[in-house]
VOFI-811863 format. One record per residue (C-alpha): x, y, z; residue in three letters. Coordinates in steps of 0.25 Angstrom, whole numbers, padded with zeros to 4 digits, always signed. Example, Ala and Ser with C-alpha at 12.3 -4.5 7.8 and 13.67 -1.06 7.14 Angstrom:
BEGIN
+0049-0018+0031ALA/+0055-0004+0029SER/
***
This chain:
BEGIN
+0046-0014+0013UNK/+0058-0009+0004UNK/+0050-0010-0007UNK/+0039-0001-0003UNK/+0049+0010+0001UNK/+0055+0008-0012UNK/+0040+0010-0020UNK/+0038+0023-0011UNK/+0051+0030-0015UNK/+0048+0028-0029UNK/+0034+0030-0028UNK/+0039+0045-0024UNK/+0051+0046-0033UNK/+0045+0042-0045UNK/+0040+0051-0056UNK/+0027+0056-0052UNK/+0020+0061-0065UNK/+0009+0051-0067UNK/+0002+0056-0079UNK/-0008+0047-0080UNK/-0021+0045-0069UNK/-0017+0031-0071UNK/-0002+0033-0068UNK/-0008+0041-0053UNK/-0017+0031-0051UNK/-0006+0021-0051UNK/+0003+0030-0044UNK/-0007+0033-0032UNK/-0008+0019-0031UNK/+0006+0017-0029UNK/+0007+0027-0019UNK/-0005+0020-0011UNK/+0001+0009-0013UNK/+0015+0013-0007UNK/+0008+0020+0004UNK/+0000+0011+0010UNK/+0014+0000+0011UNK/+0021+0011+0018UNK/+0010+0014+0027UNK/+0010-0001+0030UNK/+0024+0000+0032UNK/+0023+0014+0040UNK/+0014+0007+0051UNK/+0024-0002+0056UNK/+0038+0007+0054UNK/+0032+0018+0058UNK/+0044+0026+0052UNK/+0042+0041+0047UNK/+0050+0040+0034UNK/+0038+0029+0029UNK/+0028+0040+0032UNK/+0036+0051+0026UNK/+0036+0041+0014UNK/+0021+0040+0014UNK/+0019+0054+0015UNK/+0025+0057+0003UNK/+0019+0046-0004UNK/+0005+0051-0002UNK/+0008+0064-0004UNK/+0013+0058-0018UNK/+0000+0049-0019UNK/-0009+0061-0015UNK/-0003+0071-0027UNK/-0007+0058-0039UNK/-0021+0058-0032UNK/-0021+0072-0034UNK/-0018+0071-0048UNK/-0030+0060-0048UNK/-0041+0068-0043UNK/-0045+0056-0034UNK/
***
């Protein structure tokens, strides 16, 4: 469970220039990826911070879909 909180922070911390469309393909994956395990976790804590957390992440995830054109 540590582990996915730790994959989100750096999700959102980490440099977010992907240059190539496979670099964003890789990255919206990621972000689905982390999403979905939070969203997993979100349904039996029920705490806010996990959905603030999410938030943010798809908000991250929607700007590289963006940059897609999906």
């Amino acid at each position: 469970m540590d582990d996915i909180f730790a994959r989100a922070d750096e999700f959102e911390t980490k440099k977010t220039t992907f240059k190539t469309r496979s670099e964003r393909i890789i990255a919206s994956r990621e972000a689905k990826e982390i999403i979905l395990s939070l969203n997993e976790i979100y349904k039996v804590d029920q705490k806010q911070d996990i959905m603030d957390q999410m938030k943010r992440i798809t908000v991250l995830k929607r700007k590289i879909e963006k940059r897609l054109n999906l």
